[in-house]
C-alpha positions, 0 to 999 in steps of 0.5 A: 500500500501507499502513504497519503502523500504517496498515494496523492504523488503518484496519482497526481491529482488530490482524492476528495473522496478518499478524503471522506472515506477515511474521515467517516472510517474514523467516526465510525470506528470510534462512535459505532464500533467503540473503539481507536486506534491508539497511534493514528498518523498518517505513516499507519494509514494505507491505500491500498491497489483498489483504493481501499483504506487500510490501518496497520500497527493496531497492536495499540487499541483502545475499547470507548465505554458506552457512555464515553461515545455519548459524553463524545458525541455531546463534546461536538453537541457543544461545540455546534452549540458554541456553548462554553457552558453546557461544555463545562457541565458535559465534562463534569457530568456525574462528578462535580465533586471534582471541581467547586461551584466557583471554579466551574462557573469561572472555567465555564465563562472562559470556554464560552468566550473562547468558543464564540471568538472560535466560532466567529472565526472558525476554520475547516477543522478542530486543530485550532479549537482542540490547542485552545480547549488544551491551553484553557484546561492547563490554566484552570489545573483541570485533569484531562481524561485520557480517552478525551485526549486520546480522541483530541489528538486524534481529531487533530491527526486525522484533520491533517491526514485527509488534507493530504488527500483534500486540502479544502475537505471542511472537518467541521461540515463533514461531522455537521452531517454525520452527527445525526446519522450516529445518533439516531441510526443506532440510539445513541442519545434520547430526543430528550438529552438537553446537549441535543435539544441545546445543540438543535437551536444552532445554525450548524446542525440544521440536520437534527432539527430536520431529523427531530422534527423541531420548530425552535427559534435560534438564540443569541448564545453570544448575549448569553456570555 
């Protein structure tokens, strides 16, 4: 098989469509099937004869937990809600012990501003969103799960491997689509989940208003900080 850059070398010409087969491979293997592969780089990612994407050195894997993939799917929940916030809620979910009143709700104003600045100008993946989300979790001493680093760095990895193939595929549009089709296909989230419901008042995931069927007017989140 061919490395991304070889592949794209010898054929002359970028591969948008190999852009988006190894993206939703990527998606899927972490939200459906549960599990990553623990050193993703483009140097482990092959093309093979008839185009099909392979993964070598998998002895590194790491099995998601049911209830990671849903508190993962509601991190981008709250990214399309550019909701610091609801962010800040989602990551503490469960165990608010960790963390005082106080320092959650200074933690939570940072990640709103720094989601609405992100937003406004907002490019075609979440490099630039995941450094920041790094940089404002080391400020605050905050202890970072291993599976959300793992699946940060992973972001980013991914991000920079299908550039290769597709300089101007957009990440971010990309998963806008996807995120309904793994919700809904196979139940991941009630219509009831309040990153859902918070999530389908934004522009950004038309889809699952379409896909719950909702009327609900847009918010002025920025107002809100």
């Amino acid at each position: 098989g061919l490395s991304p850059s070889a592949y794209v070398k010898k054929r002359g010409a970028y591969a948008p469509e190999l852009a988006e087969k190894i993206y939703r491979m990527y998606i899927d293997m972490a939200f459906r099937n549960r599990f990553l592969h623990a050193d993703l780089h483009a140097g482990n990612i092959m093309i093979d004869e008839n185009d099909r994407v392979v993964l070598i050195d998998t002895g590194l894997a790491h099995e998601f937990p049911n209830y990671y993939v849903k508190r993962y799917l509601r991190i981008y929940l709250c990214i399309a809600a550019v909701d610091g916030y609801l962010q800040i809620d989602n990551y503490y979910s469960g165990r608010t012990h960790l963390i005082t009143p106080e320092d959650k709700k200074a933690l939570g104003f940072d990640m709103h501003v720094m989601y609405q600045k992100w937003d406004k100008n907002r490019q075609k993946d979440l490099t630039v969103l995941w450094l920041r989300v790094m940089v404002l979790l080391r400020k605050h001493k905050v202890v970072m799960d291993r599976e959300l680093m793992m699946m940060m760095i992973s972001d980013i990895t991914m991000s920079g491997v299908v550039h290769e193939f597709d300089p101007a595929f957009d990440v971010v549009e990309f998963v806008r689509h996807e995120i309904p089709r793994l919700i809904f296909n196979d139940g991941k989230l009630a219509l009831n989940d309040p990153y859902l419901l918070s999530a389908s008042r934004r522009d950004l995931l038309k889809d699952i208003r379409t896909a719950m069927g909702m009327e609900v007017p847009d918010i002025d989140f920025a107002a809100q900080a």
